[in-house]
N, C-alpha and C positions, 0 to 999 in steps of 0.2 A: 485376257486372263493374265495376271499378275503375283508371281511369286515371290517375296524374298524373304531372305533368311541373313544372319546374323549367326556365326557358328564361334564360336570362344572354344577350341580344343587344348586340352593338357595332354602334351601326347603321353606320358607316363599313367594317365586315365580316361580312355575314351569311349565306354560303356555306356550304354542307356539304361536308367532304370534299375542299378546295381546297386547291391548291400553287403555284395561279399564279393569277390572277386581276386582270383589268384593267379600270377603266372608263373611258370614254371620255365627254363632254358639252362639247356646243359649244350656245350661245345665242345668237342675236341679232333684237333688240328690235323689232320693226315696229310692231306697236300695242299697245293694251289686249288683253286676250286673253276669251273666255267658253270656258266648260267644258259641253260636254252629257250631260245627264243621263238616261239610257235612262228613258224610262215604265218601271214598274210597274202591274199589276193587283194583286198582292196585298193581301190584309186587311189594317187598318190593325190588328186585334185578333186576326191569329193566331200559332201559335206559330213560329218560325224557329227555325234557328242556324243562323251564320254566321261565317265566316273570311275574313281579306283576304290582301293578296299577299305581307307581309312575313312571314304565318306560312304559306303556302304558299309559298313560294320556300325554306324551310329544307328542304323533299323535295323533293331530287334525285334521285330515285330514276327505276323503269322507271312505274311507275304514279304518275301527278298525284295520283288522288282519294284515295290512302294519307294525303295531310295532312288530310283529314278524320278519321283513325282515333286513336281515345279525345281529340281536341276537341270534337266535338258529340256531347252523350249520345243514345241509341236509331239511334245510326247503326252499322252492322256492313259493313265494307271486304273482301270478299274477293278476290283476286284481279282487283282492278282494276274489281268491281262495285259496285254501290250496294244495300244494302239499307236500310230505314227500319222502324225499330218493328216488328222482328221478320217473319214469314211470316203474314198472313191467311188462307191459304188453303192449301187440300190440294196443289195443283202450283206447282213452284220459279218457274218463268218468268212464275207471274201475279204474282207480290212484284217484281218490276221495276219501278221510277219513273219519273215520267216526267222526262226530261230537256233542258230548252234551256238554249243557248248563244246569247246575244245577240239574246234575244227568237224566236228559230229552234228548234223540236223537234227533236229528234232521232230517228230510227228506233228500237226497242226493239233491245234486242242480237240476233244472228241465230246461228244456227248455224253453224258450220265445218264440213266432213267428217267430223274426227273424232270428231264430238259434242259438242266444248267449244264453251260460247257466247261468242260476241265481245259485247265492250262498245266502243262510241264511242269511251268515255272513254278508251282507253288511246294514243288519239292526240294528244293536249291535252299542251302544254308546260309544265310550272309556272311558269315567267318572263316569258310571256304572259299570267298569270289575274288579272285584278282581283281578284274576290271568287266564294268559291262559297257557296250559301245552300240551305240546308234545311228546307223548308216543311215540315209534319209534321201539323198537325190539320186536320178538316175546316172549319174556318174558313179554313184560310190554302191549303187546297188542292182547295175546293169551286168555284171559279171557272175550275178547269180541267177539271170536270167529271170523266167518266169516266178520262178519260187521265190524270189525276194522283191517281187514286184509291191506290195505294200511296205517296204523296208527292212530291216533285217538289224535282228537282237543277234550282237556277238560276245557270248559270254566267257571271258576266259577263266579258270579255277586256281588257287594258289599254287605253286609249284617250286619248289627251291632246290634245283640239281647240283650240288658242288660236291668235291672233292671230302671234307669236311663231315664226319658226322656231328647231326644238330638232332637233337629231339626239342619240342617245345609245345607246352599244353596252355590250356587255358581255361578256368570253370569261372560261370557266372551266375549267378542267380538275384533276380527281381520279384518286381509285381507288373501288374497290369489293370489297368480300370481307367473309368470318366472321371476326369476332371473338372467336367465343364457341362452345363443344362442348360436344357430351355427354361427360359422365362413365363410357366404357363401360368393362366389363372388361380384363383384361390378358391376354394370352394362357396366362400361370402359373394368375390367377385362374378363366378358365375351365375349364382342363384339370382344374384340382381340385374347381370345382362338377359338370363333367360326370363324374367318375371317383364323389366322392361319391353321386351321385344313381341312377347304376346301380347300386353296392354294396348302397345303402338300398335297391331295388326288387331286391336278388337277380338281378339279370341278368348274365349273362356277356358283354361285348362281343365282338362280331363285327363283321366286316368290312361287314357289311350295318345293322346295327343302331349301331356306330360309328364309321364311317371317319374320323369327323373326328377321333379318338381314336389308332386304327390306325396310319391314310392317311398322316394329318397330323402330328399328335402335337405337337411345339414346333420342329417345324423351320420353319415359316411365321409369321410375324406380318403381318399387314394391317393399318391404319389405312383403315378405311373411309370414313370421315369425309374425312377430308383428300385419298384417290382421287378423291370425289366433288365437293368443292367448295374444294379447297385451293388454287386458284389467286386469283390477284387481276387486276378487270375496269377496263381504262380507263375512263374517265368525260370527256367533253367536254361544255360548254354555253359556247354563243353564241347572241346577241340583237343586233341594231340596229335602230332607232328612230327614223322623222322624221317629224315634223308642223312644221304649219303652216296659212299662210294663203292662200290664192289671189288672195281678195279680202278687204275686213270683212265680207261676207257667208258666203263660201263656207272651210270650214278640212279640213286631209286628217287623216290618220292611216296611215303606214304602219310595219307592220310583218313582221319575217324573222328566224325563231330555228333554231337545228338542234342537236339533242341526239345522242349515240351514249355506249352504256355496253355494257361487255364483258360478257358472262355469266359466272359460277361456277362452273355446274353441269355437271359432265363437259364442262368447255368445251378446244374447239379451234380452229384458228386459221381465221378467217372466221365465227365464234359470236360474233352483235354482235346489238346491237338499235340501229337511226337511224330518226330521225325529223324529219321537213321542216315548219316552221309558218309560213304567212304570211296578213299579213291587209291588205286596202285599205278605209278608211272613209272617206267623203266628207259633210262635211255642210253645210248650205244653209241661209240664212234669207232670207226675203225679203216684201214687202208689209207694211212696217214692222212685222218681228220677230212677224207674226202666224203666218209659216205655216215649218214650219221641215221638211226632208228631208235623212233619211238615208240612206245606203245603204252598205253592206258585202260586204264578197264573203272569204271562207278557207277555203286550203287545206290540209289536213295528211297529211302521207304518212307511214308507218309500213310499215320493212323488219326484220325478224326470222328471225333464225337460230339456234336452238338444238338444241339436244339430250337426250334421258332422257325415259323416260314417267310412271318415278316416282319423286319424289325421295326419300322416305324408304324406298327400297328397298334400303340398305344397313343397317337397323335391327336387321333379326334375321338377318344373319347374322353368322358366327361369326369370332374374330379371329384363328384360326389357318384362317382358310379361302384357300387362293391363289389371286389375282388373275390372275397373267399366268404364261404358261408361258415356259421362255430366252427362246425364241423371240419371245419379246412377243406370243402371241397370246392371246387371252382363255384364261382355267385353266375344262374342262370334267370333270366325273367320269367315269372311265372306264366306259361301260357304265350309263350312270345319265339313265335316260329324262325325271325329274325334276326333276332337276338345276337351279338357276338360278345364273349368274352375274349379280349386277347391274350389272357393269360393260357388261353387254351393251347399257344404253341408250345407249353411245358412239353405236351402228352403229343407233339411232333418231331422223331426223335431222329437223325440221321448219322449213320455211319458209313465214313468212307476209311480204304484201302485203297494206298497206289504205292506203284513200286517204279521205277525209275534207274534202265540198266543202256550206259552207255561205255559203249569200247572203240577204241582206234587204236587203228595201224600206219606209222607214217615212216616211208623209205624219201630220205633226200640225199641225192647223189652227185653229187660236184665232180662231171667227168672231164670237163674242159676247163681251163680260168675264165671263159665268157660263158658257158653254158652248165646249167644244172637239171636235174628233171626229177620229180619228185611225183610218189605215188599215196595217196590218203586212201584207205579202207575205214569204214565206218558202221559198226552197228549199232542200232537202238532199240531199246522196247519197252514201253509204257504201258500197261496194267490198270484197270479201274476197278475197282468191287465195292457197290454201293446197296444199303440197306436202309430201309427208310420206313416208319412204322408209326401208324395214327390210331393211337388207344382209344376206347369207347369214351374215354375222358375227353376225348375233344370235339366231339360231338354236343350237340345244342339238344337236350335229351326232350325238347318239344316240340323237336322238327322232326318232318318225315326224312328220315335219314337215308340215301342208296346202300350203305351199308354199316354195319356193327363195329368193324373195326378194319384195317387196311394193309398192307406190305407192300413198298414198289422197290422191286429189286432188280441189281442190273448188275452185269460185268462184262468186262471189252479189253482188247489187246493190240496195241498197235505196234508193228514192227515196220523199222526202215533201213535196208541195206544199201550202201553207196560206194561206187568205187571212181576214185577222180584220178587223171594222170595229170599230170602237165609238165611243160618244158617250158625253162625260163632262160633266156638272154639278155645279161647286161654288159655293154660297149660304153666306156668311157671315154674320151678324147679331149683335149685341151681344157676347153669350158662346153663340151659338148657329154649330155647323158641320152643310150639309148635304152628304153628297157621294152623288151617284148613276150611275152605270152599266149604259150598254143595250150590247150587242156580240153579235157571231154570228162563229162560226168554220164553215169549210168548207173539209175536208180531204182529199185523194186521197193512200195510197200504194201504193204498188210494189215487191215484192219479185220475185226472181225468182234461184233457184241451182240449180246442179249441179255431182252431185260422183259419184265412182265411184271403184272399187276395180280393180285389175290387178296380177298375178302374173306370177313365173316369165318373168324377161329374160334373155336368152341370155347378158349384160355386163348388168354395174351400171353401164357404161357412157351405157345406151340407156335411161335411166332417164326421159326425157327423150321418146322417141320409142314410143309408145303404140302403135305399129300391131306392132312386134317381140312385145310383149309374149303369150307363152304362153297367159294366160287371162284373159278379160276379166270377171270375177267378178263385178261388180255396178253398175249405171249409175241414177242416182236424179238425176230432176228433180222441179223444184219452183215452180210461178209465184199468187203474189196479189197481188190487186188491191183494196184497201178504200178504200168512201168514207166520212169521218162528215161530220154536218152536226149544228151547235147552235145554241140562243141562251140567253144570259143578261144577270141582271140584279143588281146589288151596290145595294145603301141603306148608308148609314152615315151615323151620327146624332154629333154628340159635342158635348154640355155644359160652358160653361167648361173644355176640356180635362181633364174629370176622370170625368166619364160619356160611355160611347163604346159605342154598340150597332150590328151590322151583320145585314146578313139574306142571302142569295143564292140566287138558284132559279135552277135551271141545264134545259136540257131537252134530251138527248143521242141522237140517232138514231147508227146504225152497220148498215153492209153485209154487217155480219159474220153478223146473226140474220138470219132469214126475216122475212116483210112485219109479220108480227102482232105479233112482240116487239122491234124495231127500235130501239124508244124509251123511253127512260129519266128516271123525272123524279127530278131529285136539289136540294140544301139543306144550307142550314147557317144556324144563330142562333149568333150570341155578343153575350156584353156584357162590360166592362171598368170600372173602376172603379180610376183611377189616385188612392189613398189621400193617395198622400203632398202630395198639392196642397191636404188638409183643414189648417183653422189648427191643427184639436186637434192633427195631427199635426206640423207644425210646431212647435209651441210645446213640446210633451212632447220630442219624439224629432228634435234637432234634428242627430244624426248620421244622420238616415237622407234620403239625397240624394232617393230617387224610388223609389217603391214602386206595384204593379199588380198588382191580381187579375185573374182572366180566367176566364169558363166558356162553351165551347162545344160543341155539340151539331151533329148534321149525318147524313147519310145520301150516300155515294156510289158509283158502280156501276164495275164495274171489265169491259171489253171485253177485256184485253190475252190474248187466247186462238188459240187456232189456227184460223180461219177458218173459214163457212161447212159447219159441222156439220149443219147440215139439210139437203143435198147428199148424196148417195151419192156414192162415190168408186172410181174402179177404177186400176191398175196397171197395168203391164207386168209380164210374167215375165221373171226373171232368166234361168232357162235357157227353150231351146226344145221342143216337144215334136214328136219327127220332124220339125224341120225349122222347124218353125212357131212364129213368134210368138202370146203369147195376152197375153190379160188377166184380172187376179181381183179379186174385188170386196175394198177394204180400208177401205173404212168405209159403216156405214148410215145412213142422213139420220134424222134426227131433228127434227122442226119445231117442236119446244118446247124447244130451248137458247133461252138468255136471260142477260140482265145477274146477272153474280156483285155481290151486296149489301153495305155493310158500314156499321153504324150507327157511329159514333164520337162520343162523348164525352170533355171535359179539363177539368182544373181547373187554369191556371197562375200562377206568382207568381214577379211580375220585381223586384228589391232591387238595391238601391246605398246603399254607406255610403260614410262619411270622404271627403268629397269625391270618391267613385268611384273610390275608389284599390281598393273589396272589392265584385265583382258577383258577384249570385247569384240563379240562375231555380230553380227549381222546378217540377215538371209531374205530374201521375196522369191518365193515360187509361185509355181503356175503348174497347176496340174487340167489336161484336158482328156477325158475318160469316154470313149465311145465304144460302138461295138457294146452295151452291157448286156448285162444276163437280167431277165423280167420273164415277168408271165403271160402268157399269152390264152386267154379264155378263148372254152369251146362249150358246145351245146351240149345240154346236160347227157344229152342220147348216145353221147360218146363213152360216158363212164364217167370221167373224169372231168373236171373242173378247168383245167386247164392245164397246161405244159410251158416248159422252162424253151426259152426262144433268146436269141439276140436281138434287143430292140433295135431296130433300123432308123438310122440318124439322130437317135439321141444322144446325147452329148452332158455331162455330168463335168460343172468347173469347181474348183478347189483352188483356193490362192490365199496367201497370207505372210504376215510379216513374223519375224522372228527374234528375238534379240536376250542373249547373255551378256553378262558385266560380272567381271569377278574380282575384288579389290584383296591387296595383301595387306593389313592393316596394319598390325603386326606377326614379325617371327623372330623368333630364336632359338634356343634350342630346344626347350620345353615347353612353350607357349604360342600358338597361333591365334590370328582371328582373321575370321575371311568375311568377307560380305557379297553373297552374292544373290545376283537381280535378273529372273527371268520374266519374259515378258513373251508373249504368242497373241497376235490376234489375227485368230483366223477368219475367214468369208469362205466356207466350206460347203460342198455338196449340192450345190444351185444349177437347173438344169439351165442349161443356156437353149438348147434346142429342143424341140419334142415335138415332131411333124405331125397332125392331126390330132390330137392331143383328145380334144374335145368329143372325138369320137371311139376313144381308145376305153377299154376299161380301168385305164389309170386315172379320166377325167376326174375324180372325187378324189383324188388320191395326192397327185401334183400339180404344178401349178407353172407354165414356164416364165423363168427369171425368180424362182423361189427355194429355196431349200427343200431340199427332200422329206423336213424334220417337220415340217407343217402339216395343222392339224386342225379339219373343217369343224369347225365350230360357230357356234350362235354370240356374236357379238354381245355381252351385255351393255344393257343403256343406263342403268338405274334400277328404282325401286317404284312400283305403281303407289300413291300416296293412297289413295281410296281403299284397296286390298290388300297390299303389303306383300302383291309379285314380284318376283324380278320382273323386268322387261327387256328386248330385245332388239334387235335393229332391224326394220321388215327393207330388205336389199330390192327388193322388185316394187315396192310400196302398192301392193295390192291386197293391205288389209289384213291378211293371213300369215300365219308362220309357218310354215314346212322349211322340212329340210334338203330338198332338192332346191328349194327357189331362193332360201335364206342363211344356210349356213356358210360362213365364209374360214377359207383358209388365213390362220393364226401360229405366230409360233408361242407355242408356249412353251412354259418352263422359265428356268431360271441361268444368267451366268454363274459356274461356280464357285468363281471367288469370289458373291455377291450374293452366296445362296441366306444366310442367315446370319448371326450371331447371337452364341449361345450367351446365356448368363454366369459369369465366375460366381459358387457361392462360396 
C-alpha cells in the first residue's frame, strides 16, 4: 500500500476548501511568558509516528483522525477508527487502541443500536489538535501495559500558557461534494451489452426474465451517481482562543470552536453534521517553580443527521432503471416482491447525539534535583443517543413486509476514572544518562446502554412517542462495570547519547477474568544505537545528519474483550409465554478465559540527510499472538451455541515492512513544499499453527498458513458455451458440485490503493 503526496503550503493560507476566511490576533505584553510541556511516559527508544497541527488542520473534513491516512505507514483510517499494524486477532473490536487525549484515556468505542461502533474520535476538531502520535512497538507501548496492547492514539490539544494575554480567532467557511465518478455505462451501451448477452445464451426475453429490456427499454435514463451524492454540503469552521496570565505563577488557556458540514449522501434539508469543542486549562507553579498544577476540563458535543444505509447501493443497478414515478414518488416494479429501489435509503433517517467530557488533574513535584513524582487524575464520559427511523416509503409496497414502519433507538454512557502516581529519577554523570520509573495506575469503568426496536405507528407522526407504537419488538439492556489495577517500572540507560537501552515490566490485574487468571505479567527490552554520532561516521559520510538503529522485543496482553466470561449469563425473553415473562440462559461461564498474548518484535532505522531537508524511518515487525479468544461449540441441548474459550496453540503471525520519506523541497518564509512517501506492506493475520484444525469447527473457516481474511468459495473456471453457466472447479473430480467437497478458500477483495479509478468529468 502506497501513499504519496505532494503538499505546496502558503503558510499565510492553509485552509481546505475556503471562500472566506478571517483571522483575527490581538497581543499584549505583560511579562516574560513559559510554555508547559505535558509529561510524557513514553520510550525514549520506541517506534512513533507523528503529525502536528499545521498538517492536521489541512482536513476539514467530518473525521479529524482522516489526517492520519497514508502519513504514518501501518496505520489504517476507517470510518473515523484507528487501526495500527493491521488486526492481531480473530475478533474486530480487540484491534482497537488505546486512546488519550491530554494525558486522559478514553473509553474504547461502544456500540450503537444499530451495531455500528462509535469511536470518540469523531468528536475532536482538527483546529484544536496539537499533535496526534502513534506509538506502534512494544517498546513504546509496553508502559501502558494491557490497554495499549494494539497501540496507542496519543492526542495532544492546542494550548498556549504564557505570561502574555493573546486572544486569537479564526472563521472559515467552504463547500464539500464529488469531484470525481465512476465511468459507468450508458443507457445505449447497456441496452446493447444486455440484448447481446441473451442472444449468446439463446434466450428469448420476457417480461419476467427482462423487464429492464421490455419495461424500460431507452425511455428512462438515470444517473445514479449524481441522485445519490450530487448535491454540494456547506462547510463552516470557527475557533477563538485566549490565554494568559493571572499571575507570574498562575496562566489559563481557553478555548471554543464549532464546526458543521452538510452531507452528500441522499441529503436533505436539516442533513448536517455540528459539532461543539471547548476546553479550560489552568496552570500553577508555586514553591519556587518546584511544584507545578494543572488542570483541564473539555467538552465536545456531536449532533448528526443523515441518511442511506448503503452507500454503494447504486452500483449495480441499471441505468435505464426509473427512479421516481410523475408523481415523485419512489419507481416500484409492478408485482415484483424483490424489487429494490436504492433510492429508498432517502426514507432511512438516522440521528445521532454524543457528548464528549474529559477532565484532568496533574500534580508534578520536583522534591529532590534527581527525583520528581507526579500524580494524573483523569475523568471521562462518553454519551451515545441514537435514533434511526424507516418510513413506509422504504418499503417495496409489493412485498409481504414484517412491518409498516420502524424506530431502532439506543443510548449508552460510558465512564472512566483513573488515578496514576509515579516517581521519576534522572542521574546524569560524565557521558553517562540514568533515567528510572516506578508508577501504578488504578482504574474504574462504567458502561451502561439500552437500545430497542418498535414497529407499526399509527403516523410517522408519533415517531417520537413509544407507547402508540403497534409492536414493541425487542428491548436490550446492557450494564459493566471494570476495575484494573497495575504497576510498573521503565530503566533506561543511554551512553554519550549514542548507546541507549530501556527495559519495562508492567504487571496488569483486570476484573474482567475470574480470581485465578486476573493477572498479567508483561515487558519489553530494547537498545538503540544512534550511529551517526561515530567519528567514522562523521568523517566518511558527512551528508548524513543523524542516523539510529533500534531492536526491540516485548510481550503484551490485551484485556479489551467483553467482560466477565466466567459468569453465566441469562436474559429476558423477547416475547411472552401466556402472559409471562421468562428468562434463557445466553452464555455459559467459563473460568479459564484469560489475557489474549502477543510477542512483538522490530527492527528500526531513523536517517536524515542534507541538513534534514530528506527523512527516512524504516521499520520490520514481527508480531506472534497466541493464547486467542475463539469460539468454542457445544451441543445444542445446552442452550447455547457456543462459548468464548482460549484457543489452545494457535498462534496468529503479523509482519511487515514499513517505510516514510519526507523531502524539504522548498522553505522560507512564506512558502513550503514537502514531499512525502509512505509505503506499508504488510503480511498480516496468517495462522502459523492451529492443532487439529480439521476437526475443530473452524475447519471451514481457516485455513493454516492463510490469512484469517479468506473466504471459501467456488473457484470460477469460465463460461459453459452450450448454456451460458458459469462453471466451476470440481476439487475432488467426482462429477458433482457441493460445497463441502468443492469450495475452496480465496482471498478476496481488492488492495486499496488499487481498488478503482474513478473518472474526472
Amino acid at each position: 500500500m502506497v501513499k504519496l503526496y505532494n503538499i505546496f503550503r502558503l503558510r499565510k493560507l492553509n485552509e481546505k476548501f475556503v471562500f472566506l476566511s478571517l483571522f483575527l490576533f490581538f497581543g499584549i505584553v505583560i511579562n516574560s511568558g513559559v510554555t508547559y510541556a505535558q509529561d510524557s511516559i513514553a520510550s525514549p527508544t520506541g517506534n512513533t509516528g507523528k503529525i502536528e497541527s499545521e498538517v492536521i488542520e489541512l482536513e476539514q473534513g467530518a473525521n479529524t483522525v482522516n489526517a492520519l491516512k497514508g502519513r504514518v505507514s501501518g496505520v489504517e483510517i476507517e470510518n473515523g477508527k484507528v487501526k495500527i499494524r493491521g488486526q492481531s486477532n480473530v475478533a474486530d473490536k480487540l484491534a482497537e487502541p488505546l486512546v488519550i487525549i491530554d494525558g486522559v484515556q478514553l473509553p474504547s468505542g461502544f456500540s450503537r443500536s444499530n451495531g455500528d461502533r462509535f469511536s470518540p474520535l469523531n468528536l475532536l476538531n482538527a483546529s484544536s489538535i496539537e499533535s496526534i502520535e502513534i506509538l506502534k512497538d512494544a517498546d513504546a507501548t509496553a508502559i501502558y501495559g494491557g490497554k495499549g496492547a494494539n497501540g496507542v492514539v496519543v492526542i495532544k490539544t492546542k494550548k498556549v500558557l504564557e505570561q502574555k494575554l493573546r486572544v486569537s480567532a479564526s472563521l472559515a467557511a467552504g463547500s464539500t461534494g464529488i469531484d470525481r465518478w465512476y465511468d459507468f455505462l450508458s443507457t445505449g451501451e447497456y441496452l446493447d451489452l444486455r440484448t447481446k448477452a441473451l442472444a449468446a445464451d439463446n434466450i428469448t426475453p420476457t417480461e419476467t426474465n427482462a423487464y429492464d429490456l421490455l419495461l424500460w427499454g431507452d425511455k428512462y435514463h438515470t444517473d445514479w451517481q449524481k441522485e445519490f451524492m450530487g448535491q454540494k454540503g456547506k462547510v463552516y469552521n470557527g475557533n477563538i482562543s485566549i490565554s494568559g496570565g493571572i499571575s507570574d505563577k498562575t496562566t489559563f488557556f481557553i478555548n471554543a470552536g464549532y464546526f458543521e458540514t452538510g452531507t452528500v449522501l441522499l441529503a436533505e434539508p436539516g442533513d448536517r453534521e455540528k459539532r461543539i469543542n471547548t476546553k479550560l486549562l489552568v496552570n500553577h507553579r508555586g514553591l519556587n517553580d518546584k511544584l507545578e498544577i494543572t488542570a483541564s476540563f473539555a467538552f465536545n458535543k456531536l449532533n448528526l443527521q443523515n441518511r442511506g444505509l448503503d452507500p454503494d447501493a447504486y452500483l449495480v443497478n441499471a441505468p435505464n432503471q426509473p427512479a421516481w414515478n410523475d408523481d415523485e414518488t419512489l419507481y416500484w416494479l409492478p408485482d415484483n416482491s424483490s424489487f429494490v429501489n436504492p433510492l429508498r435509503g432517502k426514507y432511512a433517517v438516522t440521528q445521532n447525539k454524543e457528548t464528549d467530557l474529559i477532565t484532568n488533574l496533574q500534580a508534578h513535584y520536583r522534591f529532590l534535583p534527581d527525583f520528581d513524582v507526579m500524580v494524573d487524575v483523569g475523568y471521562s464520559r462518553n454519551t451515545a443517543d441514537q435514533f434511526q427511523t424507516y418510513s413506509g416509503k422504504y418499503l417495496n409496497p409489493y412485498a409481504a413486509n414484517a412491518y409498516k414502519n420502524r424506530v431502532l433507538a439506543g443510548d449508552s454512557h460510558n465512564e472512566l476514572f483513573i488515578v496514576e502516581p509515579r516517581i521519576n529519577y534522572v542521574k546524569g554523570w560524565e557521558k553517562h544518562s540514568l533515567t528510572a520509573l516506578l508508577g501504578a495506575s488504578c482504574q474504574t469503568s462504567h458502561f451502561a446502554g439500552d437500545d430497542l426496536e418498535i414497529r407499526d405507528f399509527p403516523s410517522e407522526l408519533f415517531f417520537r412517542n413509544y407507547a402508540v407504537a403497534g409492536v414493541k419488538y425487542s428491548v436490550n439492556s446492557n450494564t459493566e462495570e471494570v476495575k484494573r489495577a497495575s504497576a510498573y517500572t521503565r530503566i533506561s540507560y543511554d551512553y554519550d547519547t549514542k548507546y541507549i537501552f530501556s527495559g519495562i515490566i508492567r504487571r496488569d490485574g483486570s476484573s474482567i477474568f475470574d480470581r485465578g487468571n486476573r493477572y498479567g505479567n508483561f515487558w519489553s527490552l530494547a537498545g538503540a544505537w544512534v550511529f551517526s554520532g561515530e567519528d567514522f561516521v562523521r568523517d566518511k559520510l558527512g551528508f548524513l545528519n543523524y542516523g539510529k538503529l533500534k531492536i526491540s522485543h516485548g510481550l503484551t496482553g490485551n484485556d479489551n474483550v467483553t467482560p466477565f466470561q466466567y459468569i453465566t449469563a441469562y436474559a429476558a425473553a423477547t416475547y411472552p409465554y401466556e402472559g409471562q415473562s421468562g428468562l434463557f440462559l445466553k452464555r455459559v461461564a467459563n473460568p479459564q478465559f484469560s489475557w489474549e498474548k502477543t510477542r512483538k518484535s522490530e527492527i528500526y532505522l531513523d536517517l536524515a540527510f542534507f541538513k534534514n531537508r530528506l527523512q527516512a524511518t524504516g521499520a520490520y515487525y514481527l508480531h506472534h499472538s497466541n493464547s486467542l479468544i475463539g469460539n468454542q461449540p457445544l451441543a445444542s441441548q445446552a442452550g447455547v451455541d457456543s462459548y468464548k474459550d482460549i484457543l489452545q496453540g494457535v498462534t496468529l503471525r503479523s509482519r511487515g515492512v514499513e517505510l516514510d520519506v519526507v523531502s524539504t523541497n522548498i522553505r522560507n518564509r512564506n512558502f513550503q513544499w514537502l514531499t512525502t512517501l509512505t509505503l506499508t506492506v504488510p503480511d498480516n493475520n496468517k495462522i502459523t499453527s492451529f492443532p487439529s484444525l480439521e476437526n475443530t469447527s473452524y475447519a471451514t473457516q481457516y485455513k493454516t498458513g492463510e490469512s484469517i481474511h479468506l473466504t471459501r468459495l467456488y473457484k470460477f473456471t469460465g463460461i459453459n458455451p452450450e448454456n451460458g453457466v458459469p462453471t466451476v472447479e470440481d476439487v475432488n473430480r467426482d462429477g458433482a458440485i457441493t460445497a463441502a467437497e468443492d469450495k475452496q478458500f480465496l482471498q478476496v477483495g481488492c488492495s486499496k490503493s488499487s481498488f478503482h479509478f474513478p473518472k474526472n468529468n
